[in-house]
Structure formats: C-alpha cells, structure tokens
C-alpha positions as CSV (number, residue, x, y, z in Angstrom):
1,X,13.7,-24.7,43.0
2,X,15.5,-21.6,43.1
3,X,14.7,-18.9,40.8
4,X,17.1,-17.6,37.9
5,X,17.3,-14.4,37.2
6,X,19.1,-15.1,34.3
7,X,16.3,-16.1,32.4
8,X,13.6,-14.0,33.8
9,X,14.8,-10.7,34.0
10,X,17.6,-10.5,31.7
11,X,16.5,-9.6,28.1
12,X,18.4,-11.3,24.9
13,X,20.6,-8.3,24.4
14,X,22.3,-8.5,27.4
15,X,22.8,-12.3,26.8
16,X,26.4,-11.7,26.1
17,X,27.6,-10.3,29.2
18,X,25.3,-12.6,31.6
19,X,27.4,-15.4,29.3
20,X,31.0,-13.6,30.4
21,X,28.9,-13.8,34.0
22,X,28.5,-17.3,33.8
23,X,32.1,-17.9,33.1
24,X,33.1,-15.7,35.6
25,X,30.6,-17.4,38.4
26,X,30.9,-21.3,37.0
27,X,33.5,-21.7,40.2
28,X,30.8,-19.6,42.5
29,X,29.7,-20.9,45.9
30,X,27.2,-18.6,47.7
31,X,27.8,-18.0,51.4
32,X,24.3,-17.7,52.7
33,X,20.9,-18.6,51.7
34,X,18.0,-16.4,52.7
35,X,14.8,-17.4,52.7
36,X,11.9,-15.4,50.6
37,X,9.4,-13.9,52.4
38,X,6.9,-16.3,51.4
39,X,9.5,-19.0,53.4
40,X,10.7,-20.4,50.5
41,X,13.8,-21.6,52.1
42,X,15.8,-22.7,49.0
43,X,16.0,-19.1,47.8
44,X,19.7,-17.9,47.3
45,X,19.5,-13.9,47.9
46,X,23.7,-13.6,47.9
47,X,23.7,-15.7,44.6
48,X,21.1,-14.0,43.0
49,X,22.3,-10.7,44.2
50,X,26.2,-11.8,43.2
51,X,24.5,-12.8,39.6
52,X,22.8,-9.6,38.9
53,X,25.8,-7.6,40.1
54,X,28.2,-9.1,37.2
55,X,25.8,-8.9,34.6
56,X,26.4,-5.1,34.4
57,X,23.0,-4.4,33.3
58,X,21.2,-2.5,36.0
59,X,17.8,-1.6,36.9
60,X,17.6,-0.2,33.8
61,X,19.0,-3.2,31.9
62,X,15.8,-4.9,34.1
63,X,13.4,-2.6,32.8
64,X,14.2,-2.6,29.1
65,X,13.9,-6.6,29.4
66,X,10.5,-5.8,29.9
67,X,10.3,-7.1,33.3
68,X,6.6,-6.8,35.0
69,X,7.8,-8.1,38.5
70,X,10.9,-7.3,40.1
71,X,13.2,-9.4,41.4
72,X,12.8,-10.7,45.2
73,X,16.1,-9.0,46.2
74,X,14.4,-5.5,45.8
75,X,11.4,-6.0,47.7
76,X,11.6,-3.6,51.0
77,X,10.2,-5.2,54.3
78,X,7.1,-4.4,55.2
79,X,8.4,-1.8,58.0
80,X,10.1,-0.1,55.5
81,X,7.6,0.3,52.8
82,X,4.3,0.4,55.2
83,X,4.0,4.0,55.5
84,X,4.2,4.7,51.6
85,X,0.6,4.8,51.3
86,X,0.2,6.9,53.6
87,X,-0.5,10.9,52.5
88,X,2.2,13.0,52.5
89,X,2.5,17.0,53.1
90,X,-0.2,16.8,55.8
91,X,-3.3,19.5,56.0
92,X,-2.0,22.2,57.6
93,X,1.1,21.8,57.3
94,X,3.9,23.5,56.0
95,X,6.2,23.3,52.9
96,X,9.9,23.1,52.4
97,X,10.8,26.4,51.7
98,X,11.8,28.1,48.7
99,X,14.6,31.0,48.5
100,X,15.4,33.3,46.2
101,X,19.0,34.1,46.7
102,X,18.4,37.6,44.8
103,X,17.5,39.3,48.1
104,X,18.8,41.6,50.6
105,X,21.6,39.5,52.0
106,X,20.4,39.8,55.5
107,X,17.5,38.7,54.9
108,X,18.4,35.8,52.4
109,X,20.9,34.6,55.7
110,X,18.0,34.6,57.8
111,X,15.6,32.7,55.6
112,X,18.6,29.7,55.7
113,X,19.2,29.9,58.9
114,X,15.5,29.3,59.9
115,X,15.0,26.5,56.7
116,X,18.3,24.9,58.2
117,X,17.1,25.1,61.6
118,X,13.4,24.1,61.4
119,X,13.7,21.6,57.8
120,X,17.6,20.8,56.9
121,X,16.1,21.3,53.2
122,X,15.5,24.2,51.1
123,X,15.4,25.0,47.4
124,X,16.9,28.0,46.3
125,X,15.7,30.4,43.3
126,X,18.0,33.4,41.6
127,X,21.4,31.4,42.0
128,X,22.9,32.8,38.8
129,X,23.0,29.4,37.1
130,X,21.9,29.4,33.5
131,X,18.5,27.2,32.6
132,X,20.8,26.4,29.8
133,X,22.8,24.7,32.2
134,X,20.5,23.2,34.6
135,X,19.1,21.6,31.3
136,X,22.3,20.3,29.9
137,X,24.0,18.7,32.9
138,X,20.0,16.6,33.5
139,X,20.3,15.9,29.8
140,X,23.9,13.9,29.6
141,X,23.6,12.2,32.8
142,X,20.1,10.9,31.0
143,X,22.0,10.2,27.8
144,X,24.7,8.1,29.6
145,X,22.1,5.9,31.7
146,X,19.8,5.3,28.4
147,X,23.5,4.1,26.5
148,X,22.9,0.6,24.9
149,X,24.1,-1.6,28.4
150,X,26.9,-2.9,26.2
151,X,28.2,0.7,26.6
152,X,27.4,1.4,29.7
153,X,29.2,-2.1,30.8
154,X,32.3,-0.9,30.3
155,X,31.8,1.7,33.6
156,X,30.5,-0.6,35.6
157,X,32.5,-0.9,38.8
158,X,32.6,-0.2,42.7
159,X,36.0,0.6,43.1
160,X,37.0,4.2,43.4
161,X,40.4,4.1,42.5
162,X,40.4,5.9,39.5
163,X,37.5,8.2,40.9
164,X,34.8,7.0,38.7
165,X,32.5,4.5,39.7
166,X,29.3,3.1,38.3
167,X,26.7,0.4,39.9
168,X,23.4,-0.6,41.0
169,X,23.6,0.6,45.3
170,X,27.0,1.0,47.0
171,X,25.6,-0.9,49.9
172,X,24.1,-3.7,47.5
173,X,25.8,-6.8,49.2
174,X,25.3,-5.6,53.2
175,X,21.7,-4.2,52.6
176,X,18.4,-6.1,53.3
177,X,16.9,-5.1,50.3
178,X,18.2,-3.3,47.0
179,X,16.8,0.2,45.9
180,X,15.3,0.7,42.3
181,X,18.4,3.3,40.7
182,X,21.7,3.2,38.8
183,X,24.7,5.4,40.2
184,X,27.6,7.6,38.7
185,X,30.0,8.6,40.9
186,X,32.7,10.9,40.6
187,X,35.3,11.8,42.9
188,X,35.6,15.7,42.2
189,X,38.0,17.1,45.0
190,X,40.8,17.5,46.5
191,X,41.8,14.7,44.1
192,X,39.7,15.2,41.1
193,X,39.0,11.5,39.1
194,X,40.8,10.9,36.0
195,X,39.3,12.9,33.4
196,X,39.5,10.3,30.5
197,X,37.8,7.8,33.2
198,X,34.7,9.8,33.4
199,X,31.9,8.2,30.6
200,X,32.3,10.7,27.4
201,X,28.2,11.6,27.6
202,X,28.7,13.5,30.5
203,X,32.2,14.4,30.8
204,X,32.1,17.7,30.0
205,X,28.6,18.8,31.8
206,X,30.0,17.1,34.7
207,X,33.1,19.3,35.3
208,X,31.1,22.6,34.4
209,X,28.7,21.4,37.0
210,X,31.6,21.0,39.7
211,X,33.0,24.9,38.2
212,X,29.4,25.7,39.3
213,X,29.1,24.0,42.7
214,X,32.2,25.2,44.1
215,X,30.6,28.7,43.8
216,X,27.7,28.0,45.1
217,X,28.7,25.9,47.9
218,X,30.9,28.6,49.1
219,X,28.3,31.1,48.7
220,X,25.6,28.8,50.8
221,X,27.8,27.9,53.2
222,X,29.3,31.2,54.0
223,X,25.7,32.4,54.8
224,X,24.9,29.7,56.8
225,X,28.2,30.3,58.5
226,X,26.7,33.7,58.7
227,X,23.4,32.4,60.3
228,X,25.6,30.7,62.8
229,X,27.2,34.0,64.3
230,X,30.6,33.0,62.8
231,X,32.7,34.3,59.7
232,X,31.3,33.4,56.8
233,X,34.7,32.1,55.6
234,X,35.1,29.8,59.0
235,X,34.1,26.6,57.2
236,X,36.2,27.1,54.5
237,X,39.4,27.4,56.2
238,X,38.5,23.8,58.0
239,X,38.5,22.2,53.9
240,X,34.8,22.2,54.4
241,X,34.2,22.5,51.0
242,X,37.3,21.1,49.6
243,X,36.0,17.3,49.3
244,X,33.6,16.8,46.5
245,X,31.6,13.9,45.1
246,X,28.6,13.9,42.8
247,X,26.5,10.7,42.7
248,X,24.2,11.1,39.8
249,X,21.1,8.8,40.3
250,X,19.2,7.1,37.6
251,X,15.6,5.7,38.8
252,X,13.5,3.9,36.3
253,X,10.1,2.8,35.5
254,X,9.1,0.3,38.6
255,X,6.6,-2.0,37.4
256,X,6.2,-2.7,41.4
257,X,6.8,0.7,43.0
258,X,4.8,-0.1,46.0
259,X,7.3,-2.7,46.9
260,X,10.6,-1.3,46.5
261,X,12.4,1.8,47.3
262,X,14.4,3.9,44.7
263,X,16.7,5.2,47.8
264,X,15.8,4.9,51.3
265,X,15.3,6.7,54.3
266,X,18.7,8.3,55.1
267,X,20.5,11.3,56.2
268,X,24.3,12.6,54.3
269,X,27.1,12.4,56.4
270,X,29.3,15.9,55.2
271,X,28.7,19.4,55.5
272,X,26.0,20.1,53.0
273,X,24.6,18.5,50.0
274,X,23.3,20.0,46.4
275,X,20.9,18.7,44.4
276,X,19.9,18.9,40.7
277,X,16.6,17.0,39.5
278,X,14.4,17.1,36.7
279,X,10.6,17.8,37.3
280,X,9.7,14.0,38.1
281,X,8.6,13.7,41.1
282,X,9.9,10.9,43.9
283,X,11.9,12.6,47.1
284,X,10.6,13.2,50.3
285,X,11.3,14.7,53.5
286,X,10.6,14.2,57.0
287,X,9.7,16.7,59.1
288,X,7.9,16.5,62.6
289,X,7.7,12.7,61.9
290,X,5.6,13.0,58.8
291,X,6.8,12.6,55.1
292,X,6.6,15.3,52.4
293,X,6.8,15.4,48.7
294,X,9.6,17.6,47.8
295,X,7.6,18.9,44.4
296,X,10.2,20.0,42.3
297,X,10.4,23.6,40.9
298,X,11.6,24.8,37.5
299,X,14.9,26.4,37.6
300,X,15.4,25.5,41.1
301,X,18.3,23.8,43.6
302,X,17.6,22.1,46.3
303,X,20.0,22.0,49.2
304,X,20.0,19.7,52.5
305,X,22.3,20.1,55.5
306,X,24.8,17.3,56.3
307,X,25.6,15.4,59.6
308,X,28.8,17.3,60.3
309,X,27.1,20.3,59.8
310,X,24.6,19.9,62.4
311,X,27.1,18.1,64.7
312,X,29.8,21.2,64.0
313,X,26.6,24.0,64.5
314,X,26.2,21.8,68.2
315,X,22.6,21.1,66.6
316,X,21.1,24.5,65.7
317,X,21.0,23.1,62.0
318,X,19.4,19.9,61.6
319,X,20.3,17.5,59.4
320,X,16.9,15.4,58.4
321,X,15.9,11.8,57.2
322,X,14.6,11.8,53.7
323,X,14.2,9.3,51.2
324,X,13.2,8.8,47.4
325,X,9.8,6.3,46.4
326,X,10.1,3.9,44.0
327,X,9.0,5.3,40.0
328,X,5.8,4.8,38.8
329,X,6.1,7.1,35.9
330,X,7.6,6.2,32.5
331,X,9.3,9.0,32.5
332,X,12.8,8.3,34.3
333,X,13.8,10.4,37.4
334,X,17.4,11.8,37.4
335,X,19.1,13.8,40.2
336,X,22.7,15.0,40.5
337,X,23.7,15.1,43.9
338,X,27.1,17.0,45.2
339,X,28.5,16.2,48.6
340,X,31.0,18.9,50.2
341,X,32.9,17.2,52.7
342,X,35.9,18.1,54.3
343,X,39.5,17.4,52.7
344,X,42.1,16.9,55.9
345,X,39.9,13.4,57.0
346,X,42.4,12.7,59.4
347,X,42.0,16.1,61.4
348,X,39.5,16.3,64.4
349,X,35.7,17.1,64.1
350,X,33.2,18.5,66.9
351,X,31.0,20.8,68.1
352,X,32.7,24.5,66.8
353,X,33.8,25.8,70.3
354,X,32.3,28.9,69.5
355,X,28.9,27.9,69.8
356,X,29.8,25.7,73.3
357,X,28.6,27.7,76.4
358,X,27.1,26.8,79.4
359,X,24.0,27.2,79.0
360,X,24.5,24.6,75.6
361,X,27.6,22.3,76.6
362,X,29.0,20.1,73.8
363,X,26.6,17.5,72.2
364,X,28.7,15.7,70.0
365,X,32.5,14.3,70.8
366,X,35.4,15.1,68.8
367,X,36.0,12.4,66.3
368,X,38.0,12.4,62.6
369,X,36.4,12.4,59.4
370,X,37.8,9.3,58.3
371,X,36.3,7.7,61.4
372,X,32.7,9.0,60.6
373,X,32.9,8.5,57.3
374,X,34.1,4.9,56.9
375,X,31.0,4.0,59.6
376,X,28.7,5.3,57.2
377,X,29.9,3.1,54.2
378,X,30.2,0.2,56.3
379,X,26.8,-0.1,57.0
380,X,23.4,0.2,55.1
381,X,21.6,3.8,54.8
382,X,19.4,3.6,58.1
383,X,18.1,7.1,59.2
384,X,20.0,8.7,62.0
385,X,22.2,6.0,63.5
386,X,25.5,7.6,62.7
387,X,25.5,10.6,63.9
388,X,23.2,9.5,67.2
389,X,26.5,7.3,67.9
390,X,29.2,10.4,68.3
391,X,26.5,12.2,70.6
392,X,27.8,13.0,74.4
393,X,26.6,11.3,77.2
394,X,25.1,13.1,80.0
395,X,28.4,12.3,82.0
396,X,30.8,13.7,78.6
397,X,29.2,16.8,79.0
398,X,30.1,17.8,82.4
C-alpha cells in the first residue's frame, strides 16, 4: 500500500492547508514511481514529494507534529551518508583558521590569502559588526521560521519573481533525496526584492544585514584581490560584488539524523560567500579529503570562496566541498548565508589574464555567468561537477 504522509507526519493544525492540498492535488497523476529502498515497489516518491510540497508546512511543520521517523523521501543513500560516522578534524591535523581583521593590513592580506589558498574557509574576528547585531539578525530569522505554519504559509513559494522566496530545498523535485532545513531567500542586488514581500519578522534585520555585507564584502574581497597581486578594487569594477542573495537556513530537530542530510556536500557557484550562524554546531568542511567540524566561534563570520573566484584567481584560491549534518540537538540551527555574485550575467568570465603566464596557462575557458549559473540550478548540489566542466583541456591550453 503506499504510505500517506498525510496522516503520519502532518499534525492536526496543519489539517487545513493539507485539506486546500487535497483540493488542489484531487486531479494529480504522478509521473514516476520509485521504489523504497527496502524494494517496496508501490512507493510513489514524486507523489509524496508533490504532497508535502503544497502542504506548506516544512521540516519544521514535520517536527512540531511530533514525528519520530522521517519521511522516506529524506533518507540519503548509503554513499552519501556512510562517511558520517566517521571522526572528523583528524589527529594532527589542522583547523580552519580564524582572523582577526584588526591587524596590520599586510599581514591580515597574507593570513587570507594562505586560508583561501590552502582551506577556501576562514572565520574572521574584529570585523566591526556589533554583537548587538550579530544577535538580532540570528534572532528574527529564528522568530520567522518558529511563526505558527499558518503564518509562515503565506511565503511559501519557489518563484523568485518578487525576490522573496520561501521552501523546503530549491532542488527538491530533481534531487535523490531531500535535506532536513527550511529556506528564506531574498534577492538583495542589483535588483533589491520588494520590500513589503519580505516576511515582517525579519524585514528589517534583513536589510541592515545587507547595509553590513556590502561593507564587508568589499573590504574581504579587496584584500583577497590584494593577495592575488591585483588592485584591490579589480573585482569590484567587474560587478563582483553587485549581485546579492541571502538564503537564511532553518535546520530542525531530526529524530533520524544519521539518515538524512540538513544540506549536502556542495561547493557555491559566485565569488565569495558570508556566513552568519548561531553556536549549534552542524557544518563541515573538507580538506585533504577528510571532513571537519566547523566549531562555531562567538562573535565570529565565517567566509568561504566561490567557484568563480577560484576559476577567476586561475586556481590559487580554492573553492572547497562542504556540507551541513543532519540536527540532533533540540536546539534549532540557523545560518544566514550572503552570496556576492556578479551583476552583468551576460558578460564573459575566465581566468583574470593577469594571473595567465606561461609557466601557468589558462585553466578554465571563458564562459557567461548566466551560463554557469543556470547549470548549477538545473542540477542537484553534487560536489565539484560544475566548475570541473568549464576546466581547459590539455589541447585549450596551448
């Protein structure tokens, strides 16, 4: 028989929109049937995944109906969740670093460059953001994700076209297996989203965040710029930093952590990414092939080169796989995450010819931005296939 998830995950106060669902999904024939991975072969993964899309309630809708198994269209397969037991930050080894951005400027350029260069991730210290609003920006994007789902309903939506979107995975329907978290997304540059489309607990916090980031971002990236050998200003006048999104993540208690992802393994497509967490733990990193805990330091940022970067630095900067587990605390994890991104999409991308020489040809083609970017939303998050499809053959770079 197949399995509802209607009336085994859903609690009664989300009865009302799974009716509206119903409605909605009484003329509904699925396309595909998957089997489980116990064989059952009458299990529908595109119906049950269709069905728990237009109920609006995400994984946190799941866990307040007091769920204690999750549903089969979450669970990872086994080559994606094997290594989880394994230990991370191996003995020995060494640990993502930590900046303080008060420094000598010379030498806070050379700690990037060497982080962005041997990791792709640091977290910086002494970036002359207030605690206060650190604490505050966490604090709405919490409050809107713990609204009664009725509320949070209303912004539930893939489409972009306002700016504002809110759901359970953008790559829900093409993915072999949903992550545990509930996403925010807001468009913030060149086109900001409409203001009055953006959910009223975070509104605010969200555009003093942005006022924030676009300082910060041009401060990072000038320095890395700096790292490179070029002007610190040479990203900038590509639009570097002139395309802007934040996805805020919400992950959950999962009652079945060791069976689910809350995002995984990935690397970001732009120039450079920014990232704002509370103190739960749940993010890793990879480096030299084995996973580390990023452990998350008061007051701190962490920050994570992109795919164009490293392609645009001709690979001195690396841009890394890293991944978030599923929850196993009560506590909820929360991360804001900025994406800076170039703003003219349709203009060519490569290798900056500065740092092209003989002894290090090109080792990326040319491609747009619009190119590169609608491959990676038209696919699931998979490591480093994307940018390992732009890179030169041996006969391209002679």
């Amino acid at each position: 028989m197949p399995i509802s998830i209607t009336s085994h995950f859903f609690s009664p106060s989300s009865q009302i929109l799974l009716g509206r669902s119903r409605r909605r999904m009484k003329n509904f024939q699925p396309k595909s049937a998957f089997p489980a991975a116990d064989g059952d072969i009458f299990y529908d993964r595109a119906k049950e995944v269709k069905q728990f899309d237009e109920s609006k309630i995400g994984v946190k809708g799941l866990v307040d109906s007091g769920i204690t198994t999750i549903p089969r269209f979450f669970v990872h397969p086994p080559e994606v969740i094997s290594d989880l037991k394994k230990p991370t930050n191996p003995a020995g080894s060494h640990s993502i670093p930590v900046i303080s951005l008060s420094g000598d400027r010379s030498v806070v350029v050379d700690q990037i460059r060497r982080a962005s260069v041997e990791f792709g991730f640091f977290q910086i210290i002494d970036h002359g953001i207030s605690a206060d609003v650190l604490d505050r920006t966490v604090a709405a994007i919490k409050t809107f994700n713990e609204q009664p789902i009725e509320v949070k309903a209303r912004h539930y939506q893939r489409d972009m076209e306002t700016g504002v979107a809110f759901s359970t995975n953008f790559d829900l329907y093409h993915s072999k297996a949903a992550s545990w978290r509930d996403t925010l997304q807001v468009r913030l540059g060149p086109t900001p989203a409409e203001f009055d489309k953006i959910p009223e607990e975070c509104r605010r916090e969200v555009m003093e965040w942005d006022r924030e980031m676009v300082k910060l971002g041009e401060t990072l990236v000038g320095m890395m710029c700096e790292g490179l050998g070029l002007d610190a200003g040479r990203l900038k006048e590509l639009t570097c930093l002139e395309g802007r999104v934040m996805a805020s993540h919400y992950y959950p208690y999962c009652p079945q952590p060791e069976l689910t992802m809350g995002l995984t393994s990935h690397t970001d497509p732009g120039i450079l990414t920014v990232v704002l967490q509370n103190q739960v733990r749940g993010l890793q990193v990879k480096h030299e092939g084995a996973w580390f805990d990023l452990k998350p330091e008061p007051g701190a940022i962490i920050i994570n080169v992109g795919d164009l970067f490293q392609v645009m630095s001709n690979d001195e900067y690396k841009s890394v796989e890293h991944r978030v587990v599923g929850n196993p605390y009560r506590e909820a994890r929360v991360s804001i995450t900025l994406f800076f991104s170039p703003s003219t999409r349709d203009s060519l991308f490569g290798p900056l010819p500065e740092l092209i020489s003989e002894e290090k040809p090109a080792v990326y083609k040319s491609f747009t931005y619009r190119e590169f970017v609608t491959r990676f939303f038209s696919k699931e998050l998979d490591g480093k296939t994307l940018i390992n499809f732009f890179k030169c053959s041996d006969s391209d770079s002679h």
